[in-house]
Chimera marker file (.cmm) of the C-alpha trace (Angstrom):
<marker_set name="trace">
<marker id="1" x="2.431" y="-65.861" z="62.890" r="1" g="1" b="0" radius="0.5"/>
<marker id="2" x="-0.848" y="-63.978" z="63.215" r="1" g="1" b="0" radius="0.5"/>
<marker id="3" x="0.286" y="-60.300" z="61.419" r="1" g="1" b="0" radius="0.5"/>
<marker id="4" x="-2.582" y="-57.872" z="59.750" r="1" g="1" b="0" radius="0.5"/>
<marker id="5" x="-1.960" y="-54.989" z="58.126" r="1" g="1" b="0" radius="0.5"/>
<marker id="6" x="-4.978" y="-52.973" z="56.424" r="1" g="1" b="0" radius="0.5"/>
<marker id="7" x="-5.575" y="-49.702" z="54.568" r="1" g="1" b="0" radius="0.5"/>
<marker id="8" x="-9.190" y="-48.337" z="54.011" r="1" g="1" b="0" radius="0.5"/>
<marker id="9" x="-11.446" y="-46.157" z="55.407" r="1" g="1" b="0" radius="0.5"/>
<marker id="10" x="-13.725" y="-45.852" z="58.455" r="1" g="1" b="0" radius="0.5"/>
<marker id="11" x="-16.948" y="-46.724" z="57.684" r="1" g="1" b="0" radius="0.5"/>
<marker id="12" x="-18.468" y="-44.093" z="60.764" r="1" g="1" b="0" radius="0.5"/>
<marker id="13" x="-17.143" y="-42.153" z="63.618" r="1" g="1" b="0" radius="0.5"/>
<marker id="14" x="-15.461" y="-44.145" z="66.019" r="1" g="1" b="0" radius="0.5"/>
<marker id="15" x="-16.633" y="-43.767" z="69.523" r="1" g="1" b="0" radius="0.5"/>
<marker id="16" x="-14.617" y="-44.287" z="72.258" r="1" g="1" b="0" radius="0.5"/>
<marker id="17" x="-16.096" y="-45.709" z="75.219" r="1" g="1" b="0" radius="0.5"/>
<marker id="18" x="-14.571" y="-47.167" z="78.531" r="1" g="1" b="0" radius="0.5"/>
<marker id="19" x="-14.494" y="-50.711" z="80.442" r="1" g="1" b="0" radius="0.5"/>
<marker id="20" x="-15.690" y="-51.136" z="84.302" r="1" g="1" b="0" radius="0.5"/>
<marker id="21" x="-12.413" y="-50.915" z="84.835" r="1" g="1" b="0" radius="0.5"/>
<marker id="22" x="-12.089" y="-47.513" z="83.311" r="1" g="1" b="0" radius="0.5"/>
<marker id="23" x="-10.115" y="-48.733" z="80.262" r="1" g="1" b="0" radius="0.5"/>
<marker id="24" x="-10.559" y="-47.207" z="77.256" r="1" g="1" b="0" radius="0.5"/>
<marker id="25" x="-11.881" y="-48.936" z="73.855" r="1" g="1" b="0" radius="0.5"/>
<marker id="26" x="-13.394" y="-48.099" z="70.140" r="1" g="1" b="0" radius="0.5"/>
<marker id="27" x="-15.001" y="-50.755" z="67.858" r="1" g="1" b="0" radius="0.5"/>
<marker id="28" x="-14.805" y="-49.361" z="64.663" r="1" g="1" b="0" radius="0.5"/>
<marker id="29" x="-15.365" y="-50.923" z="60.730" r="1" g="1" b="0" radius="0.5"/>
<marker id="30" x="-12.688" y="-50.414" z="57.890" r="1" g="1" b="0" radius="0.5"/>
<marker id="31" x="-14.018" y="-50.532" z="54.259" r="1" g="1" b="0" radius="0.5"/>
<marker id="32" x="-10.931" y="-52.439" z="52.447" r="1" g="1" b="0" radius="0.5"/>
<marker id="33" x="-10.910" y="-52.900" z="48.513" r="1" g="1" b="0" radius="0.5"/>
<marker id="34" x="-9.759" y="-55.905" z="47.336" r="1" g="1" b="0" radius="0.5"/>
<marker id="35" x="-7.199" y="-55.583" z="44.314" r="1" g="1" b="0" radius="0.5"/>
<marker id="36" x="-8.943" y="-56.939" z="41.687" r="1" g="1" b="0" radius="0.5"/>
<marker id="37" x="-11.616" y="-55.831" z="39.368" r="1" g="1" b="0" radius="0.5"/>
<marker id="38" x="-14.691" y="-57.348" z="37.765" r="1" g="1" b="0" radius="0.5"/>
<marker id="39" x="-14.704" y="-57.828" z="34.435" r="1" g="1" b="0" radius="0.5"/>
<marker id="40" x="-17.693" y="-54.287" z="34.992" r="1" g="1" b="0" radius="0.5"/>
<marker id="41" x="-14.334" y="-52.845" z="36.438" r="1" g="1" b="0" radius="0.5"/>
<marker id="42" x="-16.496" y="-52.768" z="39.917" r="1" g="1" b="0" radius="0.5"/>
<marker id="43" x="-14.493" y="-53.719" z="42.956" r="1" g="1" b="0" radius="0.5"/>
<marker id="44" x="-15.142" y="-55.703" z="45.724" r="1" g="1" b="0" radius="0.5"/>
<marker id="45" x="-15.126" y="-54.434" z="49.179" r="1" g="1" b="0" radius="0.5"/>
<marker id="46" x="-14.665" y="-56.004" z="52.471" r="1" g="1" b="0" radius="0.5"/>
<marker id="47" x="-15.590" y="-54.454" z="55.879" r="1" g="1" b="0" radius="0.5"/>
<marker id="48" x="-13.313" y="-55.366" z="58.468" r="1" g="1" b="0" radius="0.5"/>
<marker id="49" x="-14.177" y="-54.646" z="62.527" r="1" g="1" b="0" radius="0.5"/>
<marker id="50" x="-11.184" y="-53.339" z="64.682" r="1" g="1" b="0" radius="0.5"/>
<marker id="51" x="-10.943" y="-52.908" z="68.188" r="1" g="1" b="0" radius="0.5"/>
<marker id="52" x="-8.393" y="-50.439" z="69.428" r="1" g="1" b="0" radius="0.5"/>
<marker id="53" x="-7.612" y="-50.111" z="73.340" r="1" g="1" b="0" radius="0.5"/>
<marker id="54" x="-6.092" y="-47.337" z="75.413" r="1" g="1" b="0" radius="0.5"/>
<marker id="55" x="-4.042" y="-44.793" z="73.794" r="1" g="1" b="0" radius="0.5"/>
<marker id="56" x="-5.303" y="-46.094" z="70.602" r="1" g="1" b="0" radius="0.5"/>
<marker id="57" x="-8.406" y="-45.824" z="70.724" r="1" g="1" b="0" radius="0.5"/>
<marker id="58" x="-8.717" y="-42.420" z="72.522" r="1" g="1" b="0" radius="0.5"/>
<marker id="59" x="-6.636" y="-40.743" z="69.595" r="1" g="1" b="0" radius="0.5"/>
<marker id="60" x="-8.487" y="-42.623" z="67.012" r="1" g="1" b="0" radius="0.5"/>
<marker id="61" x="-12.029" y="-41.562" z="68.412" r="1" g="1" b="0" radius="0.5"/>
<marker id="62" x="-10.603" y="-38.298" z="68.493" r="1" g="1" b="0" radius="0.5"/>
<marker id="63" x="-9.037" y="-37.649" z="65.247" r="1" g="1" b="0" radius="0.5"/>
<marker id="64" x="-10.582" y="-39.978" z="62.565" r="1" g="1" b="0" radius="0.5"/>
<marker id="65" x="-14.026" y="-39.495" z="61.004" r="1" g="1" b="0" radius="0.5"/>
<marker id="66" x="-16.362" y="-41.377" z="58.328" r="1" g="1" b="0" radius="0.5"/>
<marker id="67" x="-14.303" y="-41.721" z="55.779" r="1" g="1" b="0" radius="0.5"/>
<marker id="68" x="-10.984" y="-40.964" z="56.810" r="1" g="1" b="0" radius="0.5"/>
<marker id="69" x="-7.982" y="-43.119" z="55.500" r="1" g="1" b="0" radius="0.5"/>
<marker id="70" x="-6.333" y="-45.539" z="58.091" r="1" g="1" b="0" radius="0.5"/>
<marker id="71" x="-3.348" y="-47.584" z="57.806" r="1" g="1" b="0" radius="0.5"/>
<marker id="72" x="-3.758" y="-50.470" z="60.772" r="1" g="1" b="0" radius="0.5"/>
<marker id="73" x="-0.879" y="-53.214" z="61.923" r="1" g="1" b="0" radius="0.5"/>
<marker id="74" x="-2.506" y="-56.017" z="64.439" r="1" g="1" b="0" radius="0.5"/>
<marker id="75" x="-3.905" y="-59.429" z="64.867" r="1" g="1" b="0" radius="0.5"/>
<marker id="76" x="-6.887" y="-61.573" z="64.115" r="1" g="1" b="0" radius="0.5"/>
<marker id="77" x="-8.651" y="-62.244" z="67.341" r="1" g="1" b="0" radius="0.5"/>
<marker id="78" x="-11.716" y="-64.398" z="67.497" r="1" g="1" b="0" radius="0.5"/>
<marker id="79" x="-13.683" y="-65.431" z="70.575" r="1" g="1" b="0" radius="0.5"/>
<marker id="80" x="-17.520" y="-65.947" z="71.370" r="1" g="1" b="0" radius="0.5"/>
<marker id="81" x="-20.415" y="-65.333" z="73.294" r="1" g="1" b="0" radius="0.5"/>
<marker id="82" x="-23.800" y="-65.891" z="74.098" r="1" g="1" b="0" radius="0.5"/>
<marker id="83" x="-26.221" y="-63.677" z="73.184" r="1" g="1" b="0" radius="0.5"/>
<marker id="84" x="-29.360" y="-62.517" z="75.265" r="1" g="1" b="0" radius="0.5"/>
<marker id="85" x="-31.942" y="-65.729" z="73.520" r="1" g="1" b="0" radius="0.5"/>
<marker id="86" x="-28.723" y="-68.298" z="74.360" r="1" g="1" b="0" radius="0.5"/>
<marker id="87" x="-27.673" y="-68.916" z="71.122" r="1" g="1" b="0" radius="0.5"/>
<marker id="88" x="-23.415" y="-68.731" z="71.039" r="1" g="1" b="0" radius="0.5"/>
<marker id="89" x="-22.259" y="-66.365" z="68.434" r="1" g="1" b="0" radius="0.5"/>
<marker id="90" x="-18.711" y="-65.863" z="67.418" r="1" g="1" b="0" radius="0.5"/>
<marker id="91" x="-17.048" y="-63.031" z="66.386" r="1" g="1" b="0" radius="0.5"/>
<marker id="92" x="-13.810" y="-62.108" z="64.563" r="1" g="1" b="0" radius="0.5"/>
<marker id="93" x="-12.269" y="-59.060" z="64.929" r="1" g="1" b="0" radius="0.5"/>
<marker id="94" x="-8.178" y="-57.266" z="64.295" r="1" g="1" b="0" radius="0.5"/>
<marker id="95" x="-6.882" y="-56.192" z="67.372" r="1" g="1" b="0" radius="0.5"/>
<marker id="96" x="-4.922" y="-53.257" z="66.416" r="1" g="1" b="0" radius="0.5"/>
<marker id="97" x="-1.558" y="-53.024" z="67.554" r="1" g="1" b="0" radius="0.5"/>
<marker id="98" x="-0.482" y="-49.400" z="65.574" r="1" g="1" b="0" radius="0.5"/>
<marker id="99" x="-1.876" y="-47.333" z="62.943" r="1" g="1" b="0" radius="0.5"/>
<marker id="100" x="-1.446" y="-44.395" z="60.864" r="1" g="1" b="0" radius="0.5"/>
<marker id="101" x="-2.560" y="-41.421" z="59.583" r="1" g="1" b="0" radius="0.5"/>
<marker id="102" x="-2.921" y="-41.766" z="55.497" r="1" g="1" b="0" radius="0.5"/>
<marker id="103" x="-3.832" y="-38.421" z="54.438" r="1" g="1" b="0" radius="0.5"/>
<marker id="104" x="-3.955" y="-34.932" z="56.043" r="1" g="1" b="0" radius="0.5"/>
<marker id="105" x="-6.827" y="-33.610" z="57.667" r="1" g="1" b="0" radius="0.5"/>
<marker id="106" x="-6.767" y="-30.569" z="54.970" r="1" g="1" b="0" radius="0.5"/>
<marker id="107" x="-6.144" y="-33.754" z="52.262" r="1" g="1" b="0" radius="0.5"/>
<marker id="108" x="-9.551" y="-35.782" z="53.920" r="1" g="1" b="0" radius="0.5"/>
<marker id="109" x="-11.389" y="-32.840" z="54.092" r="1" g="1" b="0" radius="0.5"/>
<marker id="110" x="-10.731" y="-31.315" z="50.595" r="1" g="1" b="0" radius="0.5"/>
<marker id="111" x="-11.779" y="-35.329" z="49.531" r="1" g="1" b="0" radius="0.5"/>
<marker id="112" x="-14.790" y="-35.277" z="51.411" r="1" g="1" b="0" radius="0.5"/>
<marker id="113" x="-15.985" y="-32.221" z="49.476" r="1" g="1" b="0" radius="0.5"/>
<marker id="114" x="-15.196" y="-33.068" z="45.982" r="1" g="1" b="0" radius="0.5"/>
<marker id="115" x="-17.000" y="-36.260" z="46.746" r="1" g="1" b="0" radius="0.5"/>
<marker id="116" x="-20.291" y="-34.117" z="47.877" r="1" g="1" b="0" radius="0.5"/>
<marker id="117" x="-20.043" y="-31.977" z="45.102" r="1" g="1" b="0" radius="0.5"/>
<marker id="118" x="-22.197" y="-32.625" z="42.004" r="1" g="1" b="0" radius="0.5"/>
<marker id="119" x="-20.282" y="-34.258" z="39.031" r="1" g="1" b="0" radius="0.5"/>
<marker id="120" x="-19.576" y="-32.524" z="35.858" r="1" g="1" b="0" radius="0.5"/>
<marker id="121" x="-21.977" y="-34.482" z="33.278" r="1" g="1" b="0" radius="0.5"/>
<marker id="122" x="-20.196" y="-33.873" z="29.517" r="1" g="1" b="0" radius="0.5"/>
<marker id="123" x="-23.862" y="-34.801" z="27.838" r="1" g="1" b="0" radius="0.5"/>
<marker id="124" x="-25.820" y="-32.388" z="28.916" r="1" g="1" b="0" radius="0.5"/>
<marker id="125" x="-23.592" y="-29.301" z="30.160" r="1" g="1" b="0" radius="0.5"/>
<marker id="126" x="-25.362" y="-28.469" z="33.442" r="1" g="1" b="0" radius="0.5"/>
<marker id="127" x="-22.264" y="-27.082" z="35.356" r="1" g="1" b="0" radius="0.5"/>
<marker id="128" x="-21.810" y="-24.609" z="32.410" r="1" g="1" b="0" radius="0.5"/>
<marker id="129" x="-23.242" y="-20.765" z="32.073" r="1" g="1" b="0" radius="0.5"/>
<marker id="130" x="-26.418" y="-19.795" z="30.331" r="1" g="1" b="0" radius="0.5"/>
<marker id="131" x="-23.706" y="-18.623" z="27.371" r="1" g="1" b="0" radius="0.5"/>
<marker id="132" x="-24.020" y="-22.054" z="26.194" r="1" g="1" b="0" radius="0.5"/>
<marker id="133" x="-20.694" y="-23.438" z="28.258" r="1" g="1" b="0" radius="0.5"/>
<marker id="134" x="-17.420" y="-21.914" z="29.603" r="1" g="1" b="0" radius="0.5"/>
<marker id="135" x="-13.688" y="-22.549" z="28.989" r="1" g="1" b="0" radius="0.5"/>
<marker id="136" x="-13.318" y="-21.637" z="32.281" r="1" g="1" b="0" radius="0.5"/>
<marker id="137" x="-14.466" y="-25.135" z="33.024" r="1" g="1" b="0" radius="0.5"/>
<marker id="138" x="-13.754" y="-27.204" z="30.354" r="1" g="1" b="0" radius="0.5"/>
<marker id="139" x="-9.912" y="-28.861" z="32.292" r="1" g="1" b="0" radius="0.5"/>
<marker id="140" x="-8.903" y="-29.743" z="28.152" r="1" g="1" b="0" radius="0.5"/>
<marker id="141" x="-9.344" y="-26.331" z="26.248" r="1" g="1" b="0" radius="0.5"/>
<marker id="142" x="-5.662" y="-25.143" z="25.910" r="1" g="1" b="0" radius="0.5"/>
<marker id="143" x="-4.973" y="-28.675" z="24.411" r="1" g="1" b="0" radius="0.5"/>
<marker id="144" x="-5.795" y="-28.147" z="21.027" r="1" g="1" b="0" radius="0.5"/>
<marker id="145" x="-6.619" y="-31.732" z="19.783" r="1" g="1" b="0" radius="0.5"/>
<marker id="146" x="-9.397" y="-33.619" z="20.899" r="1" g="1" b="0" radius="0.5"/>
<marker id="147" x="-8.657" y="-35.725" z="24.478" r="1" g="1" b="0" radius="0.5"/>
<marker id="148" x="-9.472" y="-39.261" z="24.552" r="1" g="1" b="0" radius="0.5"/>
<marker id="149" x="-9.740" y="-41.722" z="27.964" r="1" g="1" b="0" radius="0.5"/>
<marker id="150" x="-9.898" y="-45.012" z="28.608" r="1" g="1" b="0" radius="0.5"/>
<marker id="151" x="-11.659" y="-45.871" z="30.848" r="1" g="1" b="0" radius="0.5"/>
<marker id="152" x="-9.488" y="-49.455" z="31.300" r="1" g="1" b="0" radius="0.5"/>
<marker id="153" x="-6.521" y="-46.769" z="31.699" r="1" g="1" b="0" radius="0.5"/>
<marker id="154" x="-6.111" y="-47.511" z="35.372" r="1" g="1" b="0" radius="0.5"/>
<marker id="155" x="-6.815" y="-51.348" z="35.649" r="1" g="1" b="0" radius="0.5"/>
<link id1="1" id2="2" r="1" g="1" b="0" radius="0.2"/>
<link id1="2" id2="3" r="1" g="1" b="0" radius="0.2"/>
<link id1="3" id2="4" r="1" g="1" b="0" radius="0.2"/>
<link id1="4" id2="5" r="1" g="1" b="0" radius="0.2"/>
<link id1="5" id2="6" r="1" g="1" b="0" radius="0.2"/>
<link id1="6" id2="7" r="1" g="1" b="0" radius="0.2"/>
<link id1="7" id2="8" r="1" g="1" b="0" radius="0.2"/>
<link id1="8" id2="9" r="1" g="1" b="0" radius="0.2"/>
<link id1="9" id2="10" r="1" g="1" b="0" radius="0.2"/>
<link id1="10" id2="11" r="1" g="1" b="0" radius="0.2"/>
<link id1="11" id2="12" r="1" g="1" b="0" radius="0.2"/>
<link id1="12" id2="13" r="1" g="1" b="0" radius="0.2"/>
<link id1="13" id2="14" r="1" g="1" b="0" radius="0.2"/>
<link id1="14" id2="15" r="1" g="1" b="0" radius="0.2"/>
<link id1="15" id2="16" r="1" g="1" b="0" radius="0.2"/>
<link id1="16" id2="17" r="1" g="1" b="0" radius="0.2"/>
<link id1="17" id2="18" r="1" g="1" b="0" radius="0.2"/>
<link id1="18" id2="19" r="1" g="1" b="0" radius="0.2"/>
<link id1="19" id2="20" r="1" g="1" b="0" radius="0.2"/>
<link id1="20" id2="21" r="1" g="1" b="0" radius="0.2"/>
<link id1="21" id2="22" r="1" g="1" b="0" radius="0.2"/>
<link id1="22" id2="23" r="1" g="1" b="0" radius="0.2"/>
<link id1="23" id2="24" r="1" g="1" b="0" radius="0.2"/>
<link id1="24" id2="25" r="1" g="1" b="0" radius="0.2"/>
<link id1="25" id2="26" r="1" g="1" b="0" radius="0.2"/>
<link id1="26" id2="27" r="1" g="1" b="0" radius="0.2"/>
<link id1="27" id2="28" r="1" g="1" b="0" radius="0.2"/>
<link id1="28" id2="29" r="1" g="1" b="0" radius="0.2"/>
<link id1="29" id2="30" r="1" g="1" b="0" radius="0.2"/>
<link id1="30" id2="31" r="1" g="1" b="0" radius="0.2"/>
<link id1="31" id2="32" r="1" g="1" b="0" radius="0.2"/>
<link id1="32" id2="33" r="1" g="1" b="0" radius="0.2"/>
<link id1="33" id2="34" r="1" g="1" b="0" radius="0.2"/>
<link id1="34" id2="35" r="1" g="1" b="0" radius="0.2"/>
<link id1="35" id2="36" r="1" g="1" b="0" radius="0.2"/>
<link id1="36" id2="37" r="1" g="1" b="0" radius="0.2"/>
<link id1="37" id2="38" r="1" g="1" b="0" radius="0.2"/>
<link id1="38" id2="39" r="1" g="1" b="0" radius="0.2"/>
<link id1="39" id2="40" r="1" g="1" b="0" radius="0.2"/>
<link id1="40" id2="41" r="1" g="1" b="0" radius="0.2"/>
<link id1="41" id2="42" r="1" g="1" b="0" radius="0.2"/>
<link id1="42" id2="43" r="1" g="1" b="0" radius="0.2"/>
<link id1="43" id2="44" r="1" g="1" b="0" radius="0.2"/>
<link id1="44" id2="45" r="1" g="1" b="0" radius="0.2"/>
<link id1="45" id2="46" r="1" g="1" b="0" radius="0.2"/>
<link id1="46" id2="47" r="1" g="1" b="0" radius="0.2"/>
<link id1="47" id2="48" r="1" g="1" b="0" radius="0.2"/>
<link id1="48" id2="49" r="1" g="1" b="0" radius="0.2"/>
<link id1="49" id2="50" r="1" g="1" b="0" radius="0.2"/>
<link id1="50" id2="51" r="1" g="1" b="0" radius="0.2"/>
<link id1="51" id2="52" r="1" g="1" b="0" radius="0.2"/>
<link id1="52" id2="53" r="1" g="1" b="0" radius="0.2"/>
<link id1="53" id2="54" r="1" g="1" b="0" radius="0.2"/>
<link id1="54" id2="55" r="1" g="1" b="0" radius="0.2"/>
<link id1="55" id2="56" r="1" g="1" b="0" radius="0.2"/>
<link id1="56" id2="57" r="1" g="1" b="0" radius="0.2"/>
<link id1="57" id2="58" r="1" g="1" b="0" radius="0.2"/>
<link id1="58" id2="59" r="1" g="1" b="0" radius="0.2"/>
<link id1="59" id2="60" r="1" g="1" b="0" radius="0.2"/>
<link id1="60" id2="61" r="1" g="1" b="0" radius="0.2"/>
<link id1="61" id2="62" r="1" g="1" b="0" radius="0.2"/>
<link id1="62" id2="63" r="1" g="1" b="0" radius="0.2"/>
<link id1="63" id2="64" r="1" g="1" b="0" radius="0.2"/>
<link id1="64" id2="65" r="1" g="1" b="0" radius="0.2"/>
<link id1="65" id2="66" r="1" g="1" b="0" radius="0.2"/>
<link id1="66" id2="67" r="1" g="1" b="0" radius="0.2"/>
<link id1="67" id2="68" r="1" g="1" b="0" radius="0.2"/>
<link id1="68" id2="69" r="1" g="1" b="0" radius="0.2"/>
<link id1="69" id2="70" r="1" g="1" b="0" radius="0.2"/>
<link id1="70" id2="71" r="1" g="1" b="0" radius="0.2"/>
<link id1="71" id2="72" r="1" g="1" b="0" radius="0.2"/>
<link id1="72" id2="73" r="1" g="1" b="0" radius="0.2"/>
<link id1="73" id2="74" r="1" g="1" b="0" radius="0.2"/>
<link id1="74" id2="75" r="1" g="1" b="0" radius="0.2"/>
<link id1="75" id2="76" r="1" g="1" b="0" radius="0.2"/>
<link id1="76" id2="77" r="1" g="1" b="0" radius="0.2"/>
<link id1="77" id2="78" r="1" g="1" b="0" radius="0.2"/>
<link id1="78" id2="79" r="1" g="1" b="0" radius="0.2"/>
<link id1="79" id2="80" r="1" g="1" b="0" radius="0.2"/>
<link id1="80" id2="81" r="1" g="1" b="0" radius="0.2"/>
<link id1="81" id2="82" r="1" g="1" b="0" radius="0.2"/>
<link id1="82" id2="83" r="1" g="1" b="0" radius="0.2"/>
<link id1="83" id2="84" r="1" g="1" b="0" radius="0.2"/>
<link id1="84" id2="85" r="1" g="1" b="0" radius="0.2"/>
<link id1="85" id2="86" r="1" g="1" b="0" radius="0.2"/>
<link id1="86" id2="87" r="1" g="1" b="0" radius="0.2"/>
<link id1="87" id2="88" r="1" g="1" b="0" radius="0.2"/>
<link id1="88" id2="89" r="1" g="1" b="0" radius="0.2"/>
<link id1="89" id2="90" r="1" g="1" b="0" radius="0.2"/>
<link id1="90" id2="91" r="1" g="1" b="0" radius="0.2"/>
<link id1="91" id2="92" r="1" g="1" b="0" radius="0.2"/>
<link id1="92" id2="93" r="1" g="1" b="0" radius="0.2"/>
<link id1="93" id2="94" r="1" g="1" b="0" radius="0.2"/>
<link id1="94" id2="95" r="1" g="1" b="0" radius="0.2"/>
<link id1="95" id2="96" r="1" g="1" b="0" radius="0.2"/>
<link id1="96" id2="97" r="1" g="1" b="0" radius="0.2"/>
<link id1="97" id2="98" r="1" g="1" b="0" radius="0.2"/>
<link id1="98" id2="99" r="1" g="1" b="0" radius="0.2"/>
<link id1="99" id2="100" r="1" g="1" b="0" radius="0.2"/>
<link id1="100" id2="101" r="1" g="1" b="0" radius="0.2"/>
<link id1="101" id2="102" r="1" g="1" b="0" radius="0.2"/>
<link id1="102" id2="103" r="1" g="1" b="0" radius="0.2"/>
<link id1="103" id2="104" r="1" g="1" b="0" radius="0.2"/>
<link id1="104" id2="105" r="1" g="1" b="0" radius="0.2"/>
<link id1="105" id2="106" r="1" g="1" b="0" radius="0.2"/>
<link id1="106" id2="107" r="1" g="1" b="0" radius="0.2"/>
<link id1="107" id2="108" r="1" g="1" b="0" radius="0.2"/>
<link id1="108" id2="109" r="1" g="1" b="0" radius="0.2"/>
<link id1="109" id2="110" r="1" g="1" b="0" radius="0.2"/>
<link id1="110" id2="111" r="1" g="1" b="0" radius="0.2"/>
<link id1="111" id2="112" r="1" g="1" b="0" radius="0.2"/>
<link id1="112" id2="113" r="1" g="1" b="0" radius="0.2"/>
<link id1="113" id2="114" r="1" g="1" b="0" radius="0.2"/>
<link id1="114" id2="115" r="1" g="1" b="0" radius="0.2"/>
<link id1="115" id2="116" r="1" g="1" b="0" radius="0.2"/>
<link id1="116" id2="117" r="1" g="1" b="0" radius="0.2"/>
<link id1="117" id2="118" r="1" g="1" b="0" radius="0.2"/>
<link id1="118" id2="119" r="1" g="1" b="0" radius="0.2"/>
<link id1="119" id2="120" r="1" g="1" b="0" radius="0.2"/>
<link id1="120" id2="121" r="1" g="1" b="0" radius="0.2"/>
<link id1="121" id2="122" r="1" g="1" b="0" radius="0.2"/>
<link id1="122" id2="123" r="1" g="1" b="0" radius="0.2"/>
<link id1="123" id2="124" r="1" g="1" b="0" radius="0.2"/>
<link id1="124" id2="125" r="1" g="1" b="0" radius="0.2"/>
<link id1="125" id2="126" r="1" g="1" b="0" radius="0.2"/>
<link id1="126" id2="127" r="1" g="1" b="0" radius="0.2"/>
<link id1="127" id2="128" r="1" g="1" b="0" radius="0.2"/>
<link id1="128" id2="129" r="1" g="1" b="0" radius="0.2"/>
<link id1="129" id2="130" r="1" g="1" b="0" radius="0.2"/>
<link id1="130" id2="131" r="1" g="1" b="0" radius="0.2"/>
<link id1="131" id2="132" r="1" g="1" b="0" radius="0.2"/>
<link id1="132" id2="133" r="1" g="1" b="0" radius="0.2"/>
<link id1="133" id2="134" r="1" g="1" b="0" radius="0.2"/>
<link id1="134" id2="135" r="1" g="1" b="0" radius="0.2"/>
<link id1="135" id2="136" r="1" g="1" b="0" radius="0.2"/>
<link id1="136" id2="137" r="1" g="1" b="0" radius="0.2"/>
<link id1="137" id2="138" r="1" g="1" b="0" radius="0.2"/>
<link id1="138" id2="139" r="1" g="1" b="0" radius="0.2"/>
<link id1="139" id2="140" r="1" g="1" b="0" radius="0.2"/>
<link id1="140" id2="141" r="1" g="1" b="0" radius="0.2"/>
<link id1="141" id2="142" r="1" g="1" b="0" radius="0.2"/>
<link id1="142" id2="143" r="1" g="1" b="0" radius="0.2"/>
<link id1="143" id2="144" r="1" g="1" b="0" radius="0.2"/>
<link id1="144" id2="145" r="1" g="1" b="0" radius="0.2"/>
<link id1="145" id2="146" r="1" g="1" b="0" radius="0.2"/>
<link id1="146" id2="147" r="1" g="1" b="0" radius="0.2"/>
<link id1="147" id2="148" r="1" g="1" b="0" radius="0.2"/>
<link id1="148" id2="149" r="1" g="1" b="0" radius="0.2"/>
<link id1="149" id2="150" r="1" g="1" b="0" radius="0.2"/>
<link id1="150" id2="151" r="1" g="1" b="0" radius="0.2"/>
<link id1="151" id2="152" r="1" g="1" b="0" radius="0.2"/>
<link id1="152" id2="153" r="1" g="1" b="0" radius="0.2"/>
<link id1="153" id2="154" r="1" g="1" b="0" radius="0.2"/>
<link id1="154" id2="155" r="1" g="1" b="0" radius="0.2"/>
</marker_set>
């Protein structure tokens, strides 16, 4: 059985382009995290190539972005070629057979901006007013008691 089933995120635009035969295609790259963590709590990532064909791959190219979440169901397709100096190179590549859409476009593009938006650094307050800091955007100040995190607490 040859099954793959994948859930990541586009690592660019996809772009669809078309055979002689006038059949359409996209090559595209899916960042996958593996589900473990380092000791560093770092992850690993693997970048996987897809090909999509047809209907696939036109509504793919035409709704999906950098970034954007993809579920994909297909197969593990290898072949080779050789390349313009005559060496053979081999290639591996999921053929996709379905996918789907993860997130919301409103839900990918509201992640795509808090991702582009500066982080909040605790030490030296620069998000805060020339007051010397607001409540406003302190997300702990009704609690009362001090707020400690782990940062293990997800692992």
């Amino acid at each position: 059985m040859n099954k793959v089933i994948l859930l990541g995120r586009l690592t660019a635009k996809p772009e669809l382009r078309y055979t002689p035969s006038n059949t359409a295609y996209t090559r595209f790259s899916v960042a996958v995290n593996r589900p473990f963590a380092r000791q560093d709590g770092t992850r690993d990532t693997d970048f996987i190539n897809v090909v999509a064909w047809n209907k696939n791959a036109e509504t793919i190219s035409r709704y999906f972005d950098k970034g954007r979440q993809i579920c994909i169901e297909g197969s593990i397709r290898t072949s080779n070629y050789t390349d313009k100096e005559g060496n053979k190179r081999y290639t591996t590549d999921v053929q996709l057979d379905s996918f789907e859409f993860v997130e919301s476009k409103k839900s990918a593009t509201e992640s795509s901006n808090i991702q582009q938006e500066t982080p909040y650094d605790f030490e030296t307050d620069n998000n805060s007013s020339s007051n010397g800091g607001s409540v406003d955007n302190d997300p702990f100040a009704d609690f009362g008691d001090s707020v400690s995190i782990d940062e293990n607490f997800l692992d």
